[in-house]
N, C-alpha and C positions, 0 to 999 in steps of 0.2 A: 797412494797405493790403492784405496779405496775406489777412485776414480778411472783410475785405470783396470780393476778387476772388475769394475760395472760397465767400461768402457767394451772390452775383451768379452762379456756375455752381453751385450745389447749385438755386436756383431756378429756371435755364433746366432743367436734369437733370430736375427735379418736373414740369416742363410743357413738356418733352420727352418723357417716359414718358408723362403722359396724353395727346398728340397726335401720338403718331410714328407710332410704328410700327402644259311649261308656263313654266319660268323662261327659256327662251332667245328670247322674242318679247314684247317688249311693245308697245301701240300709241304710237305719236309723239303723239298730239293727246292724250291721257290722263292728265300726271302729276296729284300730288296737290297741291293749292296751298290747302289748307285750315289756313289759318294768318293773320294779323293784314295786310292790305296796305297801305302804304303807297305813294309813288312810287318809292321803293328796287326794291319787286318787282312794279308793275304793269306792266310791258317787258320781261317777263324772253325769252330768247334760247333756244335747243337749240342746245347745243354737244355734236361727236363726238367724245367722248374714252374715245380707246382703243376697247375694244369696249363702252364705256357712252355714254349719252346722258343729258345733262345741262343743265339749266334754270338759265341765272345770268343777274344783272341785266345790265341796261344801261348799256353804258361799261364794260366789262368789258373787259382787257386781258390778252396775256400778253408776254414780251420774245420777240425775236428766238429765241433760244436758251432757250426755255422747257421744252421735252418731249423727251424719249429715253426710249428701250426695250430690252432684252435680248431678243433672237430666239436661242433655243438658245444657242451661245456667244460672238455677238458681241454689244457692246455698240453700241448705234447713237444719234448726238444728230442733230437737225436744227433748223439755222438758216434763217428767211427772208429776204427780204430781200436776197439776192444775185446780182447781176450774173453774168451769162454770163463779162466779160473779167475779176472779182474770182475768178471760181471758176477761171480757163485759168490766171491769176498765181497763185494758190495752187496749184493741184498742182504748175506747172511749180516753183515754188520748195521745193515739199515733194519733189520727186522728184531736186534736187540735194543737198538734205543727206541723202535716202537713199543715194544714191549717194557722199559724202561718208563716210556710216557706218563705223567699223572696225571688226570684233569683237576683243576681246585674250581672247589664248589661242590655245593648240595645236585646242582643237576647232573652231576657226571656218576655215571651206574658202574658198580662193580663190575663190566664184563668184558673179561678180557680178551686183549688184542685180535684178530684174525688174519689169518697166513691161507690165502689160495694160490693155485695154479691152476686158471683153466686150459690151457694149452701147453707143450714144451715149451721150456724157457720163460716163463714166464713167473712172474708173481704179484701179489695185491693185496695191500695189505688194508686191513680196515680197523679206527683205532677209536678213542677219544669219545666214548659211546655215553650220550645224555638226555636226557628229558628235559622239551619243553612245552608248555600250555597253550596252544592256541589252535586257530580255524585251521583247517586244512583247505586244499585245493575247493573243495567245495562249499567253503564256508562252513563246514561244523566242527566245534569248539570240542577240543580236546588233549589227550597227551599224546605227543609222539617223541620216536623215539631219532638221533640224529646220530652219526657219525660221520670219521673222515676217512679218507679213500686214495688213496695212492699207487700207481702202478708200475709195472720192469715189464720190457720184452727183447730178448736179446737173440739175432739170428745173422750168420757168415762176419762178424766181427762190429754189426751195426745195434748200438744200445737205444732202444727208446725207450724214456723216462714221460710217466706221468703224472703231473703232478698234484697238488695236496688237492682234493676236491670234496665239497659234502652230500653227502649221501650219495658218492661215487662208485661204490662197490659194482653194481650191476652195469654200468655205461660203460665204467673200464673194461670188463670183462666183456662186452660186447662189441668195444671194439679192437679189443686186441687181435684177433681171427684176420682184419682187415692189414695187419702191418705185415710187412717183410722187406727184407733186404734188398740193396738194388746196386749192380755195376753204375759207375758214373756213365757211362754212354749205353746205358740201355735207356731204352725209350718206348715205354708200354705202349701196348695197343687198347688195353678196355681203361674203361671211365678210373678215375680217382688221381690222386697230384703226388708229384715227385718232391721227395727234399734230398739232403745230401747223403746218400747212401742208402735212401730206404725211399719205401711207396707205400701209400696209404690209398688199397683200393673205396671205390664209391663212387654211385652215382653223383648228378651234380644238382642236388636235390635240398630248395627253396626252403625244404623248413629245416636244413639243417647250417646252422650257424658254421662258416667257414670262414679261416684268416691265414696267410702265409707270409713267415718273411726270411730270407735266405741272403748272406750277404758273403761277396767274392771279393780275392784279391787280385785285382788286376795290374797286368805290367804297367813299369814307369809309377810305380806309386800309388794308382789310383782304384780306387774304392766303389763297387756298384752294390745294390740295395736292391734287391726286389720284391714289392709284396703287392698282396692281392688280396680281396676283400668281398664274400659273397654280399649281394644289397637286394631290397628290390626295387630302386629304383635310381636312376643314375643323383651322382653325388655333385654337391656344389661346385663350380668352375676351380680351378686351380689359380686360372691368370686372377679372378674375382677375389679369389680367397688371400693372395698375398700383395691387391691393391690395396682393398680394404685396412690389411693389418699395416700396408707400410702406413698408409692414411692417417692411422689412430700413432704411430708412433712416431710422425716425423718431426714433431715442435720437441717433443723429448727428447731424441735424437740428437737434432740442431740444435738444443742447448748442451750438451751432455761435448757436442764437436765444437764448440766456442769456446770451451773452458783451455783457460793456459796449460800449456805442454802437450795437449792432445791433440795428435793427427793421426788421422783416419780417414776411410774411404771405400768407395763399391763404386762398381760399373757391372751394367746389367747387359750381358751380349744378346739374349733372345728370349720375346717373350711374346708366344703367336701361338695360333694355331695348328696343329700338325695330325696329321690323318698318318696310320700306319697300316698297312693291308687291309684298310675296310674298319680299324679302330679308331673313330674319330674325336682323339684327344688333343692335348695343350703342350705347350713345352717351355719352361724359365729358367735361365741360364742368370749367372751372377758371380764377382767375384767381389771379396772384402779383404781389405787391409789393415793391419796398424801396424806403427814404428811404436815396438818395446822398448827400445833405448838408440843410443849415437847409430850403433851398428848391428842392430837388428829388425827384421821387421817382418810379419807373419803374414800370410797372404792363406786366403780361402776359396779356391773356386769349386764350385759345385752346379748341375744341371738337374733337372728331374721333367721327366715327360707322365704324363697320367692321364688315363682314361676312363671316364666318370662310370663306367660301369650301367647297364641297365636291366630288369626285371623282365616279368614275363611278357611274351611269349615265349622272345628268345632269349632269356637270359644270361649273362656275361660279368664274370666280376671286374671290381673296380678294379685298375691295375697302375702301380706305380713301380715308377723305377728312374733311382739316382745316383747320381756319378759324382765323386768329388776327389780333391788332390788339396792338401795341405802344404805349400812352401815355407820355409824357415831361411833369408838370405839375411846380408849382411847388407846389399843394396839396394836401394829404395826402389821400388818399381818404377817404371815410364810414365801411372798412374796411378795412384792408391786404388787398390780394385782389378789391376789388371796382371798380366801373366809374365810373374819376376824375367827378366833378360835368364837365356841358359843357361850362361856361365857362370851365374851366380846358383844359379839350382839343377845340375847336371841331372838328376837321380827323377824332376820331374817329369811332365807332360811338356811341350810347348803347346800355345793354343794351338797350333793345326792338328799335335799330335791328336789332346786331347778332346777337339770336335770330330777327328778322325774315328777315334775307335767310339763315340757317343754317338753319331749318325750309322756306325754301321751296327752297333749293338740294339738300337730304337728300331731301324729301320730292318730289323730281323725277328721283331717280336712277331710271333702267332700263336693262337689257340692250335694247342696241341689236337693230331685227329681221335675224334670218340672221346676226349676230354670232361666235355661238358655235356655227355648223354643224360638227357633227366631220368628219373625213376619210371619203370612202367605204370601204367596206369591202369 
C-alpha cells in the first residue's frame, strides 16, 4: 500500500512539474484559430482574465470562488454570488471574533480591536495590537508598535476578501477605491486585470508586486489554470525546468517501476517551442498512468504552454496556462501514458478533442488593449 501511495504521488509530482509552474495591444476580433474545428470550438467566447484576453469554448464555467490575486502585499480572493444581507452577516460575525481575539504574551497591548469603512460596503478591521524592539527601516533601534489587518468589499453580488496582513490597515484601505464588480463579458478599456466577477483598476506598474490565478471548468471534463506573474526579467525555460527535474528523478523513478506489482507509465506528446501572437513561449504536453488494481486504472493527461515574461522597457508578465483531464477506466490504455479508448471513458476528451480545444485556447491568448499601460511619469 505504502508503495503504491508513493507510486500514485511520484506520478502526480511528473505532471505536476510538466504543468505547474507593440506587445501591450492586441486587437479583440484577431486571435488565431488555425487549428482542426470541431463544435467543441466553433462558439468560442473572450474572456478577461487578468490583464489577458482569452478565447474558450462554450459552457465554459468557473466556481464561485474561482480567481484571486496578489496586489503588492495583499493577497485578495473573490467570490460571486453573494447577497448584500450574506455579506452584512459575515462581517458583522467576522468582527465579533475579532473582537473576541487574545493575543498571549507581554508584547500584545491593551488596545482594542478597530472597525473601519473607508468606502460603502466596505470594512477593515485591525486587531492583535503588540510591541516589539528593534531597527526600523532605517536602521534605528527601537519600539514599534505592529498589528494585523484584514479587509471586505462587497458590490452587485461580487465579495472581495482580504486577507490577514501585518500592518495592513492603510494598503487595504488604499486599495479598496480600486475594486468593483464586473459582468463576465465585460471587457474594460483602462489599465488594471479582471478576475471572476470583479476588476481591480491599475496601472501596470514594476514596483508593484502582481500575481493572478483564475481557474475554469471546461467541457468534456477538462480543467484550465491560468496565471500570471509581474517579473522583471523573463523566467527560467519551462522545457529546461522540467528536463532538469525529470533528470534528477529518473533512477528513483525506475526503481520505484521495477518493484513487483507496479505498472505505470507516461508519454510526452509535445515539448517545443511555440510563439503565440508575438508571445514567444514553450509548450509540454504528457500523459501518466497506473493500474490501481485488475480493473482499474487512472490516467492523467495535462498540457501547459508559458511565456517567460520580460522587464523593462516593455514589460509583460510571465504567463502560464494549463489544461488537464483525469480518466478513471476499467481498461488498460493502448499505452500507459496515453488517452484511455472512449468507450471506456465516454464523459472524457479524446486526444483530438482535447488538443482541439488546447490549440484554439493557446492560440487565442493576448494582452488585453491598454492593459499593460505603465504609470505616468
Amino acid at each position: 500500500m505504502n508503495r503504491r501511495r508513493l507510486l500514485i504521488g511520484l506520478l502526480g509530482l511528473v505532471v505536476l512539474i510538466a504543468c505547474s509552474q507593440g506587445w501591450r495591444r492586441w486587437q479583440l476580433a484577431h486571435p488565431d484559430r488555425s487549428h482542426t474545428m470541431t463544435a467543441l470550438t466553433q462558439d468560442m467566447r473572450t474572456y478577461c482574465v487578468g490583464r489577458l484576453l482569452i478565447d474558450l469554448p462554450q459552457h465554459t464555467t468557473s466556481k464561485s470562488r474561482s480567481s484571486g490575486a496578489r496586489i503588492g502585499d495583499l493577497n485578495l480572493s473573490v467570490t460571486t454570488g453573494v447577497s448584500r444581507e450574506q455579506f452584512d452577516q459575515m462581517v458583522e460575525k467576522r468582527w465579533l471574533e475579532v473582537q473576541g481575539l487574545k493575543g498571549r504574551g507581554v508584547r500584545y497591548l491593551s488596545i482594542p480591536a478597530e472597525h473601519f469603512e473607508p468606502i460603502p460596503g466596505s470594512a477593515i478591521f485591525a486587531y492583535g495590537f503588540r510591541k516589539a524592539d528593534g531597527p526600523d527601516v532605517n536602521g534605528v533601534w527601537g519600539s514599534n508598535i505592529f498589528h494585523d489587518a484584514e479587509g471586505y468589499f462587497w458590490e452587485h453580488g461580487t465579495l472581495f476578501e482580504i486577507k490577514q496582513n501585518l500592518n495592513g490597515k492603510d494598503e487595504i484601505a488604499k486599495l479598496l477605491p480600486r475594486l468593483r464588480a464586473r459582468a463576465l463579458d465585460e471587457i474594460p478599456s483602462q489599465p488594471g486585470l479582471c478576475l471572476n466577477g470583479a476588476f481591480i483598476s491599475g496601472f501596470y506598474d514594476m514596483q508593484e508586486r502582481e500575481n493572478l490565478l483564475w481557474a475554469f471548468k471546461l467541457p468534456r471534463n477538462m480543467g484550465l489554470v491560468v496565471k500570471h506573474n509581474r517579473v522583471g526579467r523573463p523566467q527560467p525555460s519551462l522545457l529546461e525546468r522540467n528536463s532538469e527535474a525529470e533528470q534528477e528523478m529518473a533512477a528513483f523513478i525506475a526503481r520505484v517501476l521495477s518493484q513487483p506489482g507496479v505498472e505505470a507509465g507516461r508519454e510526452v506528446y509535445r515539448a517545443a517551442a511555440r510563439s503565440v501572437q508575438g508571445l514567444d513561449g514553450e509548450e509540454y504536453s504528457m500523459g501518466g498512468a497506473e493500474k490501481k488494481s485488475a480493473n482499474s486504472f487512472t490516467t492523467n493527461i495535462a498540457a501547459e504552454w508559458e511565456f517567460p515574461g520580460q522587464g523593462l522597457p516593455i514589460a509583460v508578465p510571465n504567463i502560464s496556462l494549463s489544461l488537464g483531464s483525469t480518466y478513471r477506466t476499467s481498461q488498460r490504455p493502448a499505452s500507459l501514458g496515453a488517452f484511455p479508448n472512449h468507450e471506456d471513458a465516454p464523459n472524457g476528451p479524446t486526444e483530438a478533442e482535447f488538443f482541439e480545444v488546447w490549440d484554439a485556447v493557446i492560440n487565442s491568448v493576448r494582452i488585453r488593449p491598454n492593459a499593460l499601460t505603465p504609470p505616468p511619469k
